[in-house]
N, C-alpha and C positions, 0 to 999 in steps of 0.2 A: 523318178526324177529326170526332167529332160537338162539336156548341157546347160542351158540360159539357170536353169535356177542353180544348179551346182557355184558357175562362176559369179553369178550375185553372191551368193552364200559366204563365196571365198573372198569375193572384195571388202564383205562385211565382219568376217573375223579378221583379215590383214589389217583392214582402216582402225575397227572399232575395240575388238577385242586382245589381239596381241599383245597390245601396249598396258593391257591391264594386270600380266602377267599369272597368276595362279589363279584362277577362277574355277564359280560353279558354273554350266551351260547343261540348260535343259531343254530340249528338241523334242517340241511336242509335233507329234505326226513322223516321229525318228525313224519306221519301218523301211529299210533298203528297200525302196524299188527303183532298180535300174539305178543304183547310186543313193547316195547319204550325207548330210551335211557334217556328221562325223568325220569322212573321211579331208575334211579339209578345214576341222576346228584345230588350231594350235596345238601343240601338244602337252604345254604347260598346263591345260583347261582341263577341270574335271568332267567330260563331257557324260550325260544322263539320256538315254534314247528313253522318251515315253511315246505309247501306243494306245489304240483300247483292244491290238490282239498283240499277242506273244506270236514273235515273228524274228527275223534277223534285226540286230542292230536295236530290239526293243531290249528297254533294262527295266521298264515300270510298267504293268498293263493297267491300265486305269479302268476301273468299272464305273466311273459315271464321267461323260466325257466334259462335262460343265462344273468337274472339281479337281484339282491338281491335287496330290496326294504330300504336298510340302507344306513346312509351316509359313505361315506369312513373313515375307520382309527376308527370306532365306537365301533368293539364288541373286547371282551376278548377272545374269545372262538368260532370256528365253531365245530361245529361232525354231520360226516355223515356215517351214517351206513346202507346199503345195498340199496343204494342210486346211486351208480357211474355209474354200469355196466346199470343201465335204459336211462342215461344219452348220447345221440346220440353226443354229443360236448363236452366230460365232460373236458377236455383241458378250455374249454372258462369258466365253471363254474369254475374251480379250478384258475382260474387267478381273477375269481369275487367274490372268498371267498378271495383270497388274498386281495383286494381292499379295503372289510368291515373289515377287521381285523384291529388292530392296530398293532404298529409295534411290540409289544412284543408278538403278536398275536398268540396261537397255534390253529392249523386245525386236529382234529382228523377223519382219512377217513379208514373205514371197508367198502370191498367191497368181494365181492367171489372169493377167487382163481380158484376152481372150481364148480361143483354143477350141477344141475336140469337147463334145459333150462325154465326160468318162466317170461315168457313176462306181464309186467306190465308200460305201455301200450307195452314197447319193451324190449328184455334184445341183448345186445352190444357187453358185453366188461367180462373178466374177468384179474384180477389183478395179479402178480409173485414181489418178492422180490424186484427184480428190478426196480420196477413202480416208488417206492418213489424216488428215484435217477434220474430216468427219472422229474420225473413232478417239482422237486426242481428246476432241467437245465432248463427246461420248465421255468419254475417263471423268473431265472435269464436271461436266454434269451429274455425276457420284460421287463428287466430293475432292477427286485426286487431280493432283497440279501437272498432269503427262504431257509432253510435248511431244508431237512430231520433228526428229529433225532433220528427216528427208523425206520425200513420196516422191514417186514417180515412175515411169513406165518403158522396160528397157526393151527394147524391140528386138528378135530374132530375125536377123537376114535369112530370109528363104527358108524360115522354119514356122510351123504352125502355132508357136505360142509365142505372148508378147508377157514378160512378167510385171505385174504389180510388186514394188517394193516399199518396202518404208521399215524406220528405226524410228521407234521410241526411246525417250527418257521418260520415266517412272515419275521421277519432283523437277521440275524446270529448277527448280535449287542449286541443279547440281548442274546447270548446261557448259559450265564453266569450263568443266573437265573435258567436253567435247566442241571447243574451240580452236 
């Protein structure tokens, strides 16, 4: 994980998560490299590192990477950071974090707007402002009421990555709570 996404990470549990006090947070792509969104989730939060390898900081290894191993409507919280662009289907995972979320559910996703080609096992995909607006239509286009309600693209001064971020809400029902 390079600096930019750690400190996104952390402006998105201070902003979003803190205030919700006791929570579940599952960190899909949770593998420590070079740093962990663990190490800067709340402490109140029951934080869950999932993987598809058993590694530092993993607590669930997933064998099919397009199924969360939770019931539906289960966690408070998804965050995935620099996790997307590995991700060959990431459409199908982003409909299957919707699925575990509950409905008051937010999905925090840092992925690379741009950057180093760094295949782990593959790299895909990179992200623009736009994404989040695209993959919200996406959700509703399945049936679910998900809002984006932020996108955008945090630049690294004199660093080779520019991050893609965005937060979902699960049911625009609930955006109330995030006013």
């Amino acid at each position: 994980m390079h600096p930019t996404a750690l400190m996104n990470g952390k402006r998105f549990f201070d902003t979003y998560v803190a205030p919700l006090g006791n929570v579940k947070v599952a960190d899909i792509g949770a593998q420590d490299v070079n740093g962990s969104l663990k190490s800067v989730c709340p402490p109140q939060a029951q934080y869950i590192g999932v993987d598809f390898i058993a590694a530092k900081g993993v607590d669930v290894v997933l064998t099919d990477p397009y199924h969360l191993p939770f019931d539906s409507n289960s966690l408070d919280v998804v965050v995935s950071s620099s996790c997307f662009e590995h991700s060959e289907m990431f459409w199908l995972l982003f409909l299957e974090i919707m699925r575990v979320l509950k409905p008051e559910g937010l999905f925090y996703f840092n992925s690379p707007s741009n950057g180093e080609f760094h295949r782990y096992p593959v790299d895909c995909y990179r992200f623009y402002p736009d994404s989040g607006n695209a993959l919200a239509r996406w959700a509703q286009r399945n049936g679910l009421r998900t809002l984006s309600l932020e996108s955008y693209v945090s630049n690294q001064a004199g660093g080779h990555w520019n991050d893609f971020v965005s937060v979902f809400l699960k049911d625009e029902a609930f955006l109330d709570r995030h006013r």
